[in-house]
N, C-alpha and C positions, 0 to 999 in steps of 0.2 A: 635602438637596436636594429633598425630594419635598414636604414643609410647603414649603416656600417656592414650586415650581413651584403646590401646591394655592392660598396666597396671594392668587400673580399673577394665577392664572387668577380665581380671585374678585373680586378688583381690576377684572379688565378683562371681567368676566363682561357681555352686554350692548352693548359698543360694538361698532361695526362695523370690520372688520379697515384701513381704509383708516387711520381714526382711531390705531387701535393702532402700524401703521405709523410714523404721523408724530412721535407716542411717541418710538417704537422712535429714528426718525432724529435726534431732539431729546438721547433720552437718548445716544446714540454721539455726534452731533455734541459734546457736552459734554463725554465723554471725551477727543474727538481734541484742543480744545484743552486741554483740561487738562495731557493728553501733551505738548503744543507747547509749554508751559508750564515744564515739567518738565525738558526737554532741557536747557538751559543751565546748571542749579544741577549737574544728573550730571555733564555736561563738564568742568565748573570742579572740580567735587570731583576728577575724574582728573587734570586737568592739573596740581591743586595737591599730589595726592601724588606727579605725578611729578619734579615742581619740589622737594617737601621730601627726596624718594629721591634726588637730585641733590643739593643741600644738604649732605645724610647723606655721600655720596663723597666729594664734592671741597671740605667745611670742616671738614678735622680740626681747624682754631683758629677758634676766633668772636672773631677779632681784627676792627674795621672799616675795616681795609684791604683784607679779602680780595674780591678782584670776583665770585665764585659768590656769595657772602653777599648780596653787595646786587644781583648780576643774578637772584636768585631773590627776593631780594623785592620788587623792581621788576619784575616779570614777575607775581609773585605780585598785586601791589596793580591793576595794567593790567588783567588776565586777571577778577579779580574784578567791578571798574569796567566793565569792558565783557561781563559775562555779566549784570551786575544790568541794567545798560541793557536788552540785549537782551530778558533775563524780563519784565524790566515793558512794555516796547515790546508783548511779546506777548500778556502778557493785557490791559494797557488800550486795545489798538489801534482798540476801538469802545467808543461809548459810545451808550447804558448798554451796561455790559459783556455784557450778554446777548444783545446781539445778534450777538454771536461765533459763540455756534451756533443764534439762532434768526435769521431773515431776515425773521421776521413781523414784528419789532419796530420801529418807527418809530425812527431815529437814524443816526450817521457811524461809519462805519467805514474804515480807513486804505487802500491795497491789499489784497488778498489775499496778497498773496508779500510781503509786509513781513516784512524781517528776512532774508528765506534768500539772499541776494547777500550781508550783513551780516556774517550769521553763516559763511557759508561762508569769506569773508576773514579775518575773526578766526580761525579753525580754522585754516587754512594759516600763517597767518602767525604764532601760536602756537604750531602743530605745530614751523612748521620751527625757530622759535628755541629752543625747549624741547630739539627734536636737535641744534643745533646747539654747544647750550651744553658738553654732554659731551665733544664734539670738541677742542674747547677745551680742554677741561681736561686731557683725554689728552696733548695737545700738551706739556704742563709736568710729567708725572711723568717719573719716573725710570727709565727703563726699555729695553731694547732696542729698536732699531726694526724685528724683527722682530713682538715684543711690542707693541708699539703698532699696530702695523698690524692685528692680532689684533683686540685691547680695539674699536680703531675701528670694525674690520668687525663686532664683535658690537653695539656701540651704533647703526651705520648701517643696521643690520636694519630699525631703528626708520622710516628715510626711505620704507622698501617701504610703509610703513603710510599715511604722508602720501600720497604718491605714488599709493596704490589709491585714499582715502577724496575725495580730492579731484578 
């Protein structure tokens, strides 16, 4: 850490702090959308191992009658489709792209808040059917209905989650 603070400070030996500042804002502004960037492929990766962990439960036969089979991968192929949309919506939302985190740049840029009303509905409405799907399937085992009320209330935990994030 100490070579690299020596570096920086080399680097920037000379300029005046206001300059280094605008750096400073330039280089974070990059990371935040990088971050902003980033959010939708994480989402997708969790929603899709919760969809294959559901899969995992309720298709002990990969016959293609079974409706888990194809509501998971029709959820799957949706879910994917509209996170790549969103990804790309948010890094090309200006052009040239760079003017995402610089404003000095001459060019169009979309709204600011593009994508978060967007994204916020695909979330919920991903969420809820992702929960809801287990439900389901609880409905068709075999089991007491003591036992299912059980199973249900331990999968419906999952709705507290939607319900806070949203």
């Amino acid at each position: 850490m100490g070579c690299h603070s020596y570096e920086l400070e080399k680097l920037l030996r000379g300029i005046h702090i206001f300059a280094i500042l605008s750096i400073l804002k330039l280089i974070a502004s990059k990371f935040a959308h990088a971050a902003k960037a980033l959010y939708p492929p994480t989402i997708l990766f969790a929603k899709f191992t919760a969809l294959i962990q559901i899969q995992r439960i309720f298709c002990l036969h990969k016959d293609d009658k079974n409706f888990f089979l194809w509501a998971v991968r029709v959820l799957i192929i949706i879910n994917f489709v509209a996170y790549l949309g969103l990804m790309l919506g948010i890094i090309f939302n200006c052009w040239p792209r760079e003017k995402a985190w610089n404003p000095d740049i001459p060019g169009k840029c979309l709204p600011s808040n593009f994508g978060i009303l967007d994204s916020a509905i695909l979330n919920v409405v991903s969420d809820i059917t992702i929960l809801v799907l287990p439900l389901i399937g609880i409905r068709n085992l075999r089991l007491s209905l003591k036992k299912k009320v059980t199973v249900t209330a331990v999968f419906a935990t999952g709705g507290l989650l939607v319900y806070k994030n949203s």
